[in-house]
C-alpha positions in Angstrom: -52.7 69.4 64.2 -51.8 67.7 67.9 -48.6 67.1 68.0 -48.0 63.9 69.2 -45.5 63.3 72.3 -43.7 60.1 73.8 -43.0 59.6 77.5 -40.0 58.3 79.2 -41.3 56.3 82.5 -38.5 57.0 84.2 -40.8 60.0 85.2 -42.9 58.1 86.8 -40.8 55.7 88.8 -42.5 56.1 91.8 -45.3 53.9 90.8 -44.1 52.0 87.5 -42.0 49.7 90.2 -45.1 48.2 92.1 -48.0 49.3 88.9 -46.3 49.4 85.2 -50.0 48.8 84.2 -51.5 51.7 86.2 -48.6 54.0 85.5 -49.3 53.0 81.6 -53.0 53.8 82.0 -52.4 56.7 83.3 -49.9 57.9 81.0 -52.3 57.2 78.0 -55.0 58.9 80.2 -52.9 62.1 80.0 -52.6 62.1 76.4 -48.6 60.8 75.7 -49.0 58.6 72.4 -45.5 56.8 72.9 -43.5 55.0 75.7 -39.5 54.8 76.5 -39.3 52.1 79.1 -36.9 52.6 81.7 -37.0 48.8 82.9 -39.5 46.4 82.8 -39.7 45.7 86.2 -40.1 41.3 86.0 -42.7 41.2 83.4 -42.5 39.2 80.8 -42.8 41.2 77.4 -46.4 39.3 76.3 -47.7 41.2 79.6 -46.2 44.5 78.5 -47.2 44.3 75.3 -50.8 43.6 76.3 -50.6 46.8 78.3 -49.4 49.0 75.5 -52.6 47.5 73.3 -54.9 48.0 76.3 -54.0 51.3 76.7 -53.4 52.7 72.9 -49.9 53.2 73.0 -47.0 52.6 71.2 -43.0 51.8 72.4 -41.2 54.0 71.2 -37.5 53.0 72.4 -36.3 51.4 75.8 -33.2 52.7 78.0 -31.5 49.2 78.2 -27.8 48.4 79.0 -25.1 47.4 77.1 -25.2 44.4 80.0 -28.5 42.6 78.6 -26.6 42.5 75.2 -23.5 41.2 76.6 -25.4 38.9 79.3 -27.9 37.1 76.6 -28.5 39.0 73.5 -30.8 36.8 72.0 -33.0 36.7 74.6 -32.6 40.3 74.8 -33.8 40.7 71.0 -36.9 38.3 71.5 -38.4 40.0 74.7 -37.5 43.5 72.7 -39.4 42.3 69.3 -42.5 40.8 71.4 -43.2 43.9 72.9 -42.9 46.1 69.6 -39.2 47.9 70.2 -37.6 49.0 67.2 -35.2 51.7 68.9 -32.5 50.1 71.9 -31.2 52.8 73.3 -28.3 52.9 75.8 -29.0 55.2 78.7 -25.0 55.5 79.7 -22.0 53.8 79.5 -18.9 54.0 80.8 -16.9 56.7 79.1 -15.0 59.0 81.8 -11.3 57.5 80.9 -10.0 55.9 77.4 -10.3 52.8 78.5 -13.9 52.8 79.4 -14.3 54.9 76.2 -12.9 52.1 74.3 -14.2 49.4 75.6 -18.1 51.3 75.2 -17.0 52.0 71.5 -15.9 48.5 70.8 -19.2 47.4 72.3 -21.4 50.1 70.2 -20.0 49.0 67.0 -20.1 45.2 67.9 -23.6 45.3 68.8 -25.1 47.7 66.2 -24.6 45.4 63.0 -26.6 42.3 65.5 -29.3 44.4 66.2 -30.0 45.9 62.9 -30.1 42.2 61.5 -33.0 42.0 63.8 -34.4 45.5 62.6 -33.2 47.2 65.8 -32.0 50.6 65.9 -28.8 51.0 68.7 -28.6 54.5 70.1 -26.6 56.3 72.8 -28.5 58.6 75.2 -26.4 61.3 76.5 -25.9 63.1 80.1 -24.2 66.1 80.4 -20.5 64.7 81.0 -20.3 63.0 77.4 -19.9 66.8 76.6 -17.1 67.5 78.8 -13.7 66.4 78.8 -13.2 62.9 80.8 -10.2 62.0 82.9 -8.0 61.7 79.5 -9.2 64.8 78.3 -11.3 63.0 75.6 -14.9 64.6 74.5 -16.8 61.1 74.8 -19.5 62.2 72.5 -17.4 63.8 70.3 -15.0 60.3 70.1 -18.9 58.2 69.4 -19.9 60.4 66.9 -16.5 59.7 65.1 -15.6 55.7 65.8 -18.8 54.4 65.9 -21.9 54.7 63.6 -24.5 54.5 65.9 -27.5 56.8 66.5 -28.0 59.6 69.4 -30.8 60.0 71.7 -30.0 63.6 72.4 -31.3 64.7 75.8 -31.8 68.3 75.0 -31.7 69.3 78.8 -28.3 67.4 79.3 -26.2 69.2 76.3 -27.6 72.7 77.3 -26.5 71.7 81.3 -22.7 70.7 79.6 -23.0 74.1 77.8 -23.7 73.4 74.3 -26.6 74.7 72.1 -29.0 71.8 72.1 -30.7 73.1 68.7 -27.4 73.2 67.0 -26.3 69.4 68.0 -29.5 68.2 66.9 -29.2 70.0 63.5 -25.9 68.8 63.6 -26.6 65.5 64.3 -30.2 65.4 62.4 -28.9 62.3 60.4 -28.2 60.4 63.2 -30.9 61.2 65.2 -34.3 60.1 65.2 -35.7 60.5 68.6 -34.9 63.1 71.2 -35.3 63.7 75.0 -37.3 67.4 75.5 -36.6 68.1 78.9 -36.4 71.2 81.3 -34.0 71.7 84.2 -32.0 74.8 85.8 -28.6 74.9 84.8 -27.3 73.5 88.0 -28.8 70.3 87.5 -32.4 70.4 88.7 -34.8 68.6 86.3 -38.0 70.8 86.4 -41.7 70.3 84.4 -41.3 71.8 80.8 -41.6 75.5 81.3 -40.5 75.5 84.6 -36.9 75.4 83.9 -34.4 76.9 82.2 -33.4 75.0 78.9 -34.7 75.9 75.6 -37.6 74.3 75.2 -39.7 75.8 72.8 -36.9 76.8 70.1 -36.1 72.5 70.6 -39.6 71.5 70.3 -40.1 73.4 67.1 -36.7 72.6 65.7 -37.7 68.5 66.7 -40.9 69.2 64.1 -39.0 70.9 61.5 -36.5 68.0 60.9 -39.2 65.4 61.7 -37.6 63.7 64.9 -39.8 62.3 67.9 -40.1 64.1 70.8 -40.0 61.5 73.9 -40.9 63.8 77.2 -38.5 63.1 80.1 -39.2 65.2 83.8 -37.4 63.7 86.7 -38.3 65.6 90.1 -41.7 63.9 90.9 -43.1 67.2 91.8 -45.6 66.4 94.2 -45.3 63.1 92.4 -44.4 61.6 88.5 -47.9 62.1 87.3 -48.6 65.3 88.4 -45.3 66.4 87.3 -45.9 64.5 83.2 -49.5 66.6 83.2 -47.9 70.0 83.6 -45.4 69.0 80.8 -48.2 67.6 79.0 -50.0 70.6 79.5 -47.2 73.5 78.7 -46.9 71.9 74.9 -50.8 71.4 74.6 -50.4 75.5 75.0 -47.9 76.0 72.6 -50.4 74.3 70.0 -52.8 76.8 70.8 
């Protein structure tokens, strides 16, 4: 069987700024199935949604801010059920002191009740210093995983940059997890193509498959450029298939 993969556009925000539609084709083109938006760059959602049924694809999640909620939630749920988005995930929040961490934990839990009333999913997507002590000495994902309820977008390439085993927190976490980030990188911070880097990517990808999460591609150094860069990702798993 081919394995089916998502795409985060943030990988190709050189052109999703001035052509979402062309970036979308394009995507499609390349054979990703799914779509994380990263911004919607002033369309309104009937526009994006006639994109995604154009092109054959389905959303998959969003990286939105806990601001959109705060700002006007239900506008925020309308625009986010008109173009298909069952999965709101956070890309970052403030959580380098306690009070931050509070305030993004009071937040999480306030929100994720309103939006699952609206059959919305709230998840946190992680960088590398969730992992790592913050200014109080507090292990921010650690403090989410125990005070709030909410689901985790693991980025795979983040947790293996902060150190930990990203196989192991996804097993950890497999309840409470339906959708992860497979990403490569060095471990000094340089996002690579998959393959290209130094993160585990195959023992991830076949760990993802065994507990039945979605795999949403993300590849952030636009090497020569974001489409060129998603095609040698694309084409590393097609050979793992083979």
């Amino acid at each position: 069987t081919i394995m089916e993969y998502g795409l985060q556009m943030y990988s190709v925000r050189d052109i999703t700024n001035d052509d979402l539609a062309g970036a979308l084709r394009k995507v499609a083109e390349i054979g990703y199935k799914y779509v994380e938006f990263a911004g919607f760059f002033g369309h309104p959602a009937e526009e994006v949604k006639a994109m995604l049924d154009e092109y054959g694809l389905i959303v998959s999640g969003t990286h939105s801010g806990l601001g959109d909620l705060d700002n006007d939630f239900a506008g925020t749920v309308r625009y986010h059920k008109a173009i298909g988005n069952k999965n709101y995930i956070i890309p970052g929040a403030p959580w380098d002191t306690k009070e931050g961490l509070d305030s993004t934990i009071e937040k999480l839990n306030k929100y994720k009740p309103m939006l699952a009333a609206e059959g919305i999913t709230l998840a946190y997507h992680n960088h590398d210093g969730e992992f790592r002590p913050n200014k109080d000495g507090q292990i921010a994902h650690e403090e989410m995983e125990k005070r709030s309820d909410i689901n985790f977008e693991i980025d795979t390439y983040w947790a293996f940059v902060a150190g930990r085993d990203p196989v192991e927190t996804i097993t950890r976490l497999k309840d409470r997890v339906n959708v992860i980030h497979l990403k490569d990188g060095t471990k000094d911070k340089h996002g690579k193509a998959l393959g290209e880097g130094e993160a585990p990517v195959t023992a991830v990808r076949a760990k993802a498959i065994e507990l039945g999460m979605r795999m949403v591609v993300e590849s952030e150094g636009l090497q020569p450029t974001g489409l060129e860069e998603v095609t040698r990702c694309m084409n590393f798993l097609r050979s793992l298939e083979k």
